[in-house]
N, C-alpha and C positions, 0 to 999 in steps of 0.2 A: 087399684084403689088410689093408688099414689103416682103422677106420671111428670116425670122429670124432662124441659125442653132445656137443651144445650143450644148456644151461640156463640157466636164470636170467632169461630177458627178459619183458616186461609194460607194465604204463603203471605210469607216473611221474609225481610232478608236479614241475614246472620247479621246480628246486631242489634235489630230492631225492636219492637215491643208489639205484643198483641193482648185483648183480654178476652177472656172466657166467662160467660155468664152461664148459669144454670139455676133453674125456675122451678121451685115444687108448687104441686097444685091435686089439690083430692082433699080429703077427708082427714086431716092432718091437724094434730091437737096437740102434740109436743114435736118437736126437733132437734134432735142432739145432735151429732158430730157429721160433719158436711168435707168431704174431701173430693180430692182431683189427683186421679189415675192416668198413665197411659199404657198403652199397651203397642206393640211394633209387631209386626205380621210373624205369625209362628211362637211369640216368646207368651209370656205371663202377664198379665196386666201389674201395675208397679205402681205403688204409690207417692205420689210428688209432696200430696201437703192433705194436712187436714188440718179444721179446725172446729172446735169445741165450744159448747152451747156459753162457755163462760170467755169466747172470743180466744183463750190462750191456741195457738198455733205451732204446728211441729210441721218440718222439712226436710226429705230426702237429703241427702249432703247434696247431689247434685244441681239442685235449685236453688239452695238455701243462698239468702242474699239477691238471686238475679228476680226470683217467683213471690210473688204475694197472695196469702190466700185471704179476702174475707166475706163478710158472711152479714147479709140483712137482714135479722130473724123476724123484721114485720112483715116480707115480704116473701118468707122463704127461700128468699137467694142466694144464692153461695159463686162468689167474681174468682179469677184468675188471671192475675197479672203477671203477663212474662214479659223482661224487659233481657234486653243482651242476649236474642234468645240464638242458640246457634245449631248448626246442620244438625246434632245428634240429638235434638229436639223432639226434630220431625217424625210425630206418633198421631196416633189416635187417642185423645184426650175424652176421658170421659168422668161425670160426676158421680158421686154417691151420699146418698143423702140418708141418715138412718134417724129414725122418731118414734114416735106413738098416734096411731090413728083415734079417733072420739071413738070408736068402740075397747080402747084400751090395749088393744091388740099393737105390737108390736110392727115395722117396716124398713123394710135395706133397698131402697131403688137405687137404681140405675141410668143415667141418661144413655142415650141412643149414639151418644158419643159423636165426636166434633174433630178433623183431620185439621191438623197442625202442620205443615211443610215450612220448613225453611230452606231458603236457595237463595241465590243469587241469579 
């Protein structure tokens, strides 16, 4: 009922900057906390950054300072700015978008996730 389209990811070179967009679209009547995950083959998906229907925003230690997360709640989007971004980056970046659909029912999607490489 809710389908989340991810953008924006590619190779990088260590240092550089890339961003990530992510687009909800359904039947979607409230939106609360909107974050950006990755995940590395084998391990856990891990959270970079989220942020909150009141815009305040929290950060992995690891991003904090290089990563920017925010969030167009007219448009349902939630950016990811990675700037400095370096080889231990390189994940599978994916959204999460959690709200209330117009039947009042509750929603935690997931985008289809977006491959991040950094090299040189």
């Amino acid at each position: 009922q809710v389908q989340l389209v991810e953008s924006g990811g590619g190779l990088v070179q260590p240092g550089g900057s890339l961003k990530l967009s992510c687009a909800a679209s359904g039947r979607i009547s409230v939106v609360d906390a909107m974050g950006w995950y990755r995940q590395a083959p084998g391990k856990q998906r891990e959270l970079d950054a989220v942020v909150a229907s009141d815009e305040s925003a929290e950060y992995a230690d690891s991003v904090k300072g290089r990563f920017t997360i925010s969030r167009d709640s007219a448009k349902n989007t939630v950016l990811f700015q990675m700037n400095s971004v370096q080889p231990e980056d390189t994940d599978v970046y994916f959204c999460n978008i959690k709200g209330q659909l117009t039947t009042g029912s509750c929603f935690d999607a997931w985008g289809q996730g977006t491959q991040v490489d950094v090299s040189s």
